[in-house]
Residue frames relative to the residue before (quaternion, step in Angstrom):
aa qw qx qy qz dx dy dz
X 1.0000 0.0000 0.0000 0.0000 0.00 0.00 0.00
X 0.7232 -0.5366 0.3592 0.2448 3.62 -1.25 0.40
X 0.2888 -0.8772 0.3809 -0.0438 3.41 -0.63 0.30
X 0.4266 0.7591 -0.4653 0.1590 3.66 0.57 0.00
X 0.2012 -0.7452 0.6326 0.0640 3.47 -0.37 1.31
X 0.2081 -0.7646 0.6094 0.0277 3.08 -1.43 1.09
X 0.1827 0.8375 -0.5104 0.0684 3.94 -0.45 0.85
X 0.4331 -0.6344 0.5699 0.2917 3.76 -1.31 -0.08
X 0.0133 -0.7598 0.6469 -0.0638 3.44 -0.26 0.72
X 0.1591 -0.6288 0.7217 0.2416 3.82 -1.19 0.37
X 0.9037 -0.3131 0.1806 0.2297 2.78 -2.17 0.48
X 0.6546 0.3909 -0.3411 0.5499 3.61 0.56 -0.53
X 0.5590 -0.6513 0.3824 0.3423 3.88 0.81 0.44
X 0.4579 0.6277 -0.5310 0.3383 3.87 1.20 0.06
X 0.6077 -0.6146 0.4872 0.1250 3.67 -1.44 0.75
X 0.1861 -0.8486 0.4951 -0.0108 3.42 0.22 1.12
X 0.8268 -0.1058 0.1661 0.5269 3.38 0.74 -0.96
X 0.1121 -0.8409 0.5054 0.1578 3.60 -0.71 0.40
X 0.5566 -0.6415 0.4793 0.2213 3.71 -0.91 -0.02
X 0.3052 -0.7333 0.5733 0.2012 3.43 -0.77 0.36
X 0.4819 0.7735 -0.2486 0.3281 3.34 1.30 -0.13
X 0.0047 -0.6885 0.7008 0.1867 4.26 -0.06 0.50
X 0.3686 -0.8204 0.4345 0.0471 3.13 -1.29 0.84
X 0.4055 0.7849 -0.1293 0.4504 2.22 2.41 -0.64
X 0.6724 0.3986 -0.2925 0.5508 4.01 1.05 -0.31
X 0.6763 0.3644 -0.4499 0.4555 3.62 0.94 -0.49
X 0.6258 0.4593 -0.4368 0.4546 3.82 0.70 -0.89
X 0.6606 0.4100 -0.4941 0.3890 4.29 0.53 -0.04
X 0.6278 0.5665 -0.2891 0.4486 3.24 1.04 -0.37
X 0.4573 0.6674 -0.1670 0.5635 3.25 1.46 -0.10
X 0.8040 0.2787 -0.1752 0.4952 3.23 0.42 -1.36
X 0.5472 0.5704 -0.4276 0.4387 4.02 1.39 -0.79
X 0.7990 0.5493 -0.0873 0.2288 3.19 0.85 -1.45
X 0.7532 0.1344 0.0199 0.6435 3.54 1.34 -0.97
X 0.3187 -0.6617 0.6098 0.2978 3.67 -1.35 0.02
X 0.8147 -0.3545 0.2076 0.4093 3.52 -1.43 0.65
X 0.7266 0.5539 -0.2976 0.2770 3.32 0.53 -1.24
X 0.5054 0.5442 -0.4230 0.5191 3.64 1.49 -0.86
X 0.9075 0.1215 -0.0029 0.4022 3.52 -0.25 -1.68
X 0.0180 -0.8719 0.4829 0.0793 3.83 0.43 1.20
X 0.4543 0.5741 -0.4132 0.5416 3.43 1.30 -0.25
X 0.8220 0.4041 -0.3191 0.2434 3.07 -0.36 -1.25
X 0.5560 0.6112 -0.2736 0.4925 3.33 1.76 -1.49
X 0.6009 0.5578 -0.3158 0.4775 3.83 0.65 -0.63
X 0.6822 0.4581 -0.3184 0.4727 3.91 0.91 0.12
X 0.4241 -0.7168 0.5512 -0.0504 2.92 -0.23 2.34
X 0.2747 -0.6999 0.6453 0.1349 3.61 -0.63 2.06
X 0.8583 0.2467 -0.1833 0.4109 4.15 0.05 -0.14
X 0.6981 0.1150 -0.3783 0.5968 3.29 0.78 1.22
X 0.7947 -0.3409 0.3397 0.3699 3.56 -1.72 -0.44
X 0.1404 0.7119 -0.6880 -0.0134 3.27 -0.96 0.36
X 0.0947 -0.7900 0.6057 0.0047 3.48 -1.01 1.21
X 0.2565 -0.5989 0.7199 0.2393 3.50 -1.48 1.14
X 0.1916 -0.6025 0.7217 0.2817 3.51 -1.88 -0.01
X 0.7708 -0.2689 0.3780 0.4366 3.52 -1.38 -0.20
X 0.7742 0.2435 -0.2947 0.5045 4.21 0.21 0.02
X 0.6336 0.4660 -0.4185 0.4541 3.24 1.32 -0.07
X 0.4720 0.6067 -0.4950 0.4050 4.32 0.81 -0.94
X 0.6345 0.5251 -0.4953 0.2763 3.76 0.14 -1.26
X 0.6547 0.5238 -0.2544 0.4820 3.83 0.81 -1.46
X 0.7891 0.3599 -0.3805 0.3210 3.81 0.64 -0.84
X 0.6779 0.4489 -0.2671 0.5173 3.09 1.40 -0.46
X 0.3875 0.6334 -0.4402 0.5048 3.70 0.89 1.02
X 0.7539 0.4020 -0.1396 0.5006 3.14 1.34 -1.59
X 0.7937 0.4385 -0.2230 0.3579 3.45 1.37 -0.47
X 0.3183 0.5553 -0.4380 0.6312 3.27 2.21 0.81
X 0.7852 0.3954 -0.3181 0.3549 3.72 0.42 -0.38
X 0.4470 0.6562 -0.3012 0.5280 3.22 1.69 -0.58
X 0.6572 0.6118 -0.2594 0.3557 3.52 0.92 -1.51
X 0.6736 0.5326 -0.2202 0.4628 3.30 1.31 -1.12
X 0.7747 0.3346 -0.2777 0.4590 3.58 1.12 -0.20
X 0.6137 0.5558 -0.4301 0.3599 3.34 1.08 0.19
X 0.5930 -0.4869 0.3978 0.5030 3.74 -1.54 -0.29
X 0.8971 -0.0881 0.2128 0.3770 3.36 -1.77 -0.26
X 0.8002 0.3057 -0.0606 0.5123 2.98 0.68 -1.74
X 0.5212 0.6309 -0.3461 0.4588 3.61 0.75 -0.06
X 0.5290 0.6556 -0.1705 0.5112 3.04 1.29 -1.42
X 0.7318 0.3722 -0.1368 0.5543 3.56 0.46 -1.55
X 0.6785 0.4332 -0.3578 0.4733 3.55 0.01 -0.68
X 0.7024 0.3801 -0.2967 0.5235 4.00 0.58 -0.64
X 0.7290 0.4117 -0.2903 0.4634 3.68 0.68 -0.20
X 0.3630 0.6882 -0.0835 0.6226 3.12 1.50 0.29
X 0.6611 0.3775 -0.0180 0.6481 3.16 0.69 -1.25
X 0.4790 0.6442 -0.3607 0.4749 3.94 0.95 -1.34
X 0.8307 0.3274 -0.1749 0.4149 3.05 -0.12 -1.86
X 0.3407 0.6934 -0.5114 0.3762 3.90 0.94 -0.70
X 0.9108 0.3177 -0.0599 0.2569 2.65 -0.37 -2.43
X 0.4714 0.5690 -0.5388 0.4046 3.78 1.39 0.02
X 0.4792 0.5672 -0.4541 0.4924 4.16 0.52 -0.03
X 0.4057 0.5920 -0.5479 0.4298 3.91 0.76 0.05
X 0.3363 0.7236 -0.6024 0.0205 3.62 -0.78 -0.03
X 0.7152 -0.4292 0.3153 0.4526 3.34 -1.48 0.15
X 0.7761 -0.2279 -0.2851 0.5143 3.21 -1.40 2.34
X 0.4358 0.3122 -0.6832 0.4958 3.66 -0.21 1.37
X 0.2176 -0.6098 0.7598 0.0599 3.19 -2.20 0.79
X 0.5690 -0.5503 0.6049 0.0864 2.83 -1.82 0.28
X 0.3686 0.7047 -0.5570 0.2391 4.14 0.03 0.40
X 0.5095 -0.5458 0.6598 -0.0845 2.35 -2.20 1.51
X 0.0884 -0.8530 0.5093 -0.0725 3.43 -0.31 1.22
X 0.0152 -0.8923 0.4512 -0.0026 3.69 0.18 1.13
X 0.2584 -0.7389 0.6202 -0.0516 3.62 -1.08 0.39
């Protein structure tokens, strides 16, 4: 099965925090569901390597992942709001990355 870990890490690459979150079911749902142009953030998260937000990039993903929210089920819903609260631990020199597999 898929995999996309999601953590905060600051600048010196050390792991601050991690999610509980696979990311890996909302980004497939994603890809059945829409084409790049709706969700370019999201589409831009590489399922088998790193992808890292910094602090001017999170505003845009989490723009796309309140609208996303509106089109998913129940659980979708939860699992991206969730994620919301995750991604508020971003702060100046901590990132955001997706770790795929």
């Amino acid at each position: 099965m898929q995999n996309i870990r999601i953590i905060v890490e600051d600048e010196r690459h050390k792991e601050l925090s991690q999610s509980d979150i696979n990311f890996a079911d909302v980004l497939n749902t994603v890809w059945e569901t829409t084409n790049k142009d709706k969700y370019p953030w999201i589409w831009s998260i590489d399922p088998y390597g790193l992808t890292l937000f910094n602090l001017n990039q999170v505003p845009y993903l989490k723009l796309e992942l309140k609208k996303l929210s509106k089109d998913l089920n129940e659980e979708g819903q939860e699992i991206v709001k969730k994620l919301l609260t995750f991604i508020e631990k971003v702060e100046q020199h901590k990132y955001l990355v997706f770790i795929g597999d």
